[in-house]
N, C-alpha and C positions, 0 to 999 in steps of 0.2 A: 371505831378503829377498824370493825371488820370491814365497813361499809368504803372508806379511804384506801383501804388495801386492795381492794376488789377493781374499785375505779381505776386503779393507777394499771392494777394488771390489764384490763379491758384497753385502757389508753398504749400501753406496751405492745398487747397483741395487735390492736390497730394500725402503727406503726409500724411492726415486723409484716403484717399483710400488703400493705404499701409498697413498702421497698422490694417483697417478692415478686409482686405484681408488675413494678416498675423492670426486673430483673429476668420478666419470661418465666420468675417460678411458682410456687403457692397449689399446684398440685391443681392436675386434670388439665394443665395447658398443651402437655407435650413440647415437643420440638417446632420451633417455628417454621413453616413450610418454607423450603429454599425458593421455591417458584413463586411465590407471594410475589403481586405487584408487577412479572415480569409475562412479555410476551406469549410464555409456555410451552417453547419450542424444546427447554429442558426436560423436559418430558418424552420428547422423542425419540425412537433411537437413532443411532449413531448415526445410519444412511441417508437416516429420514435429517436430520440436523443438517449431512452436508447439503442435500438436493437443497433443501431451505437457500441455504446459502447464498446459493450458487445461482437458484433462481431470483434473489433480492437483489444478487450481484446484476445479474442481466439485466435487469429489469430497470435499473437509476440511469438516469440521463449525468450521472456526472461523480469523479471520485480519484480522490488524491494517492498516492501513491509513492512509495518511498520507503528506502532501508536500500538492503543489500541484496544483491541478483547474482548465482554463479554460475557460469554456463563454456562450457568447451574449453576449461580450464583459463576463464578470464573473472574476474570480480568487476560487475557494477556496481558504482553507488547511484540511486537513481533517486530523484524530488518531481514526479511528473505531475500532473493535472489533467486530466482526460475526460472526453465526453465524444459524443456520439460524431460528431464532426471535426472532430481534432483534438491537438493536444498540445502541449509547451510545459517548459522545464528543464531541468538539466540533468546530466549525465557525465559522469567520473569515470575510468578507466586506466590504468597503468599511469597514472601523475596527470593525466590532461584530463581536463573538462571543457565539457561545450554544451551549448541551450540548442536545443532545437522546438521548432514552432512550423504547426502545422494546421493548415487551415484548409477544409476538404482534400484535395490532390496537392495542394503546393506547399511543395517542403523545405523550410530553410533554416542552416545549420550556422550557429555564431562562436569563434570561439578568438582567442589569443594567438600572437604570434607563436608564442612557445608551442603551442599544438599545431600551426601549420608546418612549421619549420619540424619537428617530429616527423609530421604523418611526411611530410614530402622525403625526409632523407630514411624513411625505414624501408622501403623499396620492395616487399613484399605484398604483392596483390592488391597495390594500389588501384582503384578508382582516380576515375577522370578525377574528378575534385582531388585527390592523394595528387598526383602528377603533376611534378613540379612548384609543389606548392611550395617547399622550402624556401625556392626563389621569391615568389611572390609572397613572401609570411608577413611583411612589415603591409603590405598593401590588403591583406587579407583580415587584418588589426581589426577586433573586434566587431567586422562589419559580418553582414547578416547574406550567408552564400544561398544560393535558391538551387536545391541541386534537381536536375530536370529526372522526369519520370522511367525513362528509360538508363541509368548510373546505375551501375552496379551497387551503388554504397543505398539508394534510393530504400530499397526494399529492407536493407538491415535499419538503417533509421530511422524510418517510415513505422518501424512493428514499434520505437519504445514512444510514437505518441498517437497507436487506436488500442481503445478502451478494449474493444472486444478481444484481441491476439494477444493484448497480454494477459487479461482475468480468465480466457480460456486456456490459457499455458501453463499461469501459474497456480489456479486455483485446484487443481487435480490431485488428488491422495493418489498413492500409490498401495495396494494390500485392504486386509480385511481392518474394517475402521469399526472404532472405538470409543468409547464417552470416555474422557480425561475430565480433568477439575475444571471446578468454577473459578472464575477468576474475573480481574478489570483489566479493561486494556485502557487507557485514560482515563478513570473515573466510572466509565460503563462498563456493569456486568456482564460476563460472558463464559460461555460453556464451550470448552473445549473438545474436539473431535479430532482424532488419532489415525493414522493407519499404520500399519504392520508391529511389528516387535517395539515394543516401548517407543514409538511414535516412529520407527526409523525411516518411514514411510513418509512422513511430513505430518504438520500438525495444522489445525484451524480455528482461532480463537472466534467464535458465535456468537455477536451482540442478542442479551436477554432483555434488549430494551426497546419498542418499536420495533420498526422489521428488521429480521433478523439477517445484519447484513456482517460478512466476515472483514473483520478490526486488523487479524494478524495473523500471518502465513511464517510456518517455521516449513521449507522445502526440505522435502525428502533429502536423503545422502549430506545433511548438514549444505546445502549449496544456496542458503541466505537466511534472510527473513526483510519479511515485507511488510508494511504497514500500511492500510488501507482506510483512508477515514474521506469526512467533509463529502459522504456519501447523498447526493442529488442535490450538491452546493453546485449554482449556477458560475459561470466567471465568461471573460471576455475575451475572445481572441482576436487581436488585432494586428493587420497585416502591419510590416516593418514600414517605414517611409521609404519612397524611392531611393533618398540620397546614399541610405545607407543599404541599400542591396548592389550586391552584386552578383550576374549571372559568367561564374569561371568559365563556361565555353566561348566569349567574349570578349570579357573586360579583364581578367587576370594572366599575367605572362609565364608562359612555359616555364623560364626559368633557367632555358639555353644561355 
């Protein structure tokens, strides 16, 4: 009987060993190290995590882009795709949206009647392309406008499709920065960097997976958040077909 009793406790404590073991517990394991498995940039501080960043940033031939932009009291929704020789995707602003696609210098912007017929009747510091478009909005339908390099509009929509003007715009803390939590931003883990008083400086979520490239930008003074992924995903940029471009210093009417 002594020998039955004995067994069964032996077999009992085997089992409780088991499942503590399966559980991280059972004593002399400790705490699972959070940096297990991961890059080990978590480990670094805080400055040291953004410069990481920022250099993996620089450094990819290619990276997607999108959330929310606020700037001189306008809100962008932005879906871009960028790489070292251009970019394409679209862009949201006050009810209109429009694609634009950029392939080295040549820049062309597509959008709906509803947005030419706006831009042409808001009369405030319109660009050649602005000028007169209201008139020409039906003809302007969805087709792909090429706006030349010297347009005033050139240079403001020209910045939301090169990689480099906006990761070096956007990615910049404001104040003395800080290690925040870990976290996922899609399934990848990621460590958090801060600047100023409880982030109010802007925040940077830190892929702790491969190189560590930044996932998620919460902008200082609350003015977006941005999502950064498909970090040196290659893609193709293909110029429009002739039929569907058009160059407005040409082929589109004033509008008289």
């Amino acid at each position: 009987m002594r020998t039955r009793n004995t067994a069964l406790v032996a077999a009992m404590c085997a089992g409780l060993a088991a499942t503590l073991a399966a559980c991280g517990g059972g004593g002399g394991g400790g705490e699972k190290d959070p940096d297990a498995g991961t890059n080990g940039v978590g480990k670094l501080p805080a400055a040291k995590i953004e410069t990481r960043a920022r250099t993996a940033a620089g450094s990819a031939d290619a990276v997607r882009l999108s959330g929310n932009l606020v700037t001189k009291g306008r809100t962008y929704k932005l879906d871009m795709r960028l790489k070292g020789d251009g970019g394409t995707g679209q862009v949201s602003t006050e009810g209109s949206t429009f694609e634009l696609l950029r392939i080295g210098k040549e820049l062309y912007l597509k959008a709906d009647a509803g947005f030419w017929a706006h831009k042409g009747s808001s009369g405030d510091g319109q660009s050649a392309a602005q000028s007169g478009a209201g008139g020409a909005a039906d003809t302007l339908d969805d087709k792909y406008v090429k706006i030349p390099s010297g347009d005033p509009s050139y240079q403001r929509l020209s910045g939301f499709t090169d990689k480099s003007v906006l990761l070096d715009g956007l990615l910049g803390l404001h104040g003395k920065i800080t290690t925040g939590d870990r976290g996922q931003v899609d399934g990848v883990r990621t460590i958090r960097v801060r600047a100023g008083k409880a982030g109010e400086g802007g925040s940077l979520d830190v892929s702790l997976e491969g190189r560590p490239y930044p996932l998620r930008l919460h902008r200082a003074g609350g003015a977006g958040v941005i999502r950064l992924a498909d970090w040196n995903k290659d893609f193709k940029l293909t110029a429009p077909d002739k039929s569907h471009i058009l160059d407005y210093g040409r082929q589109i009417p004033d509008g008289t």
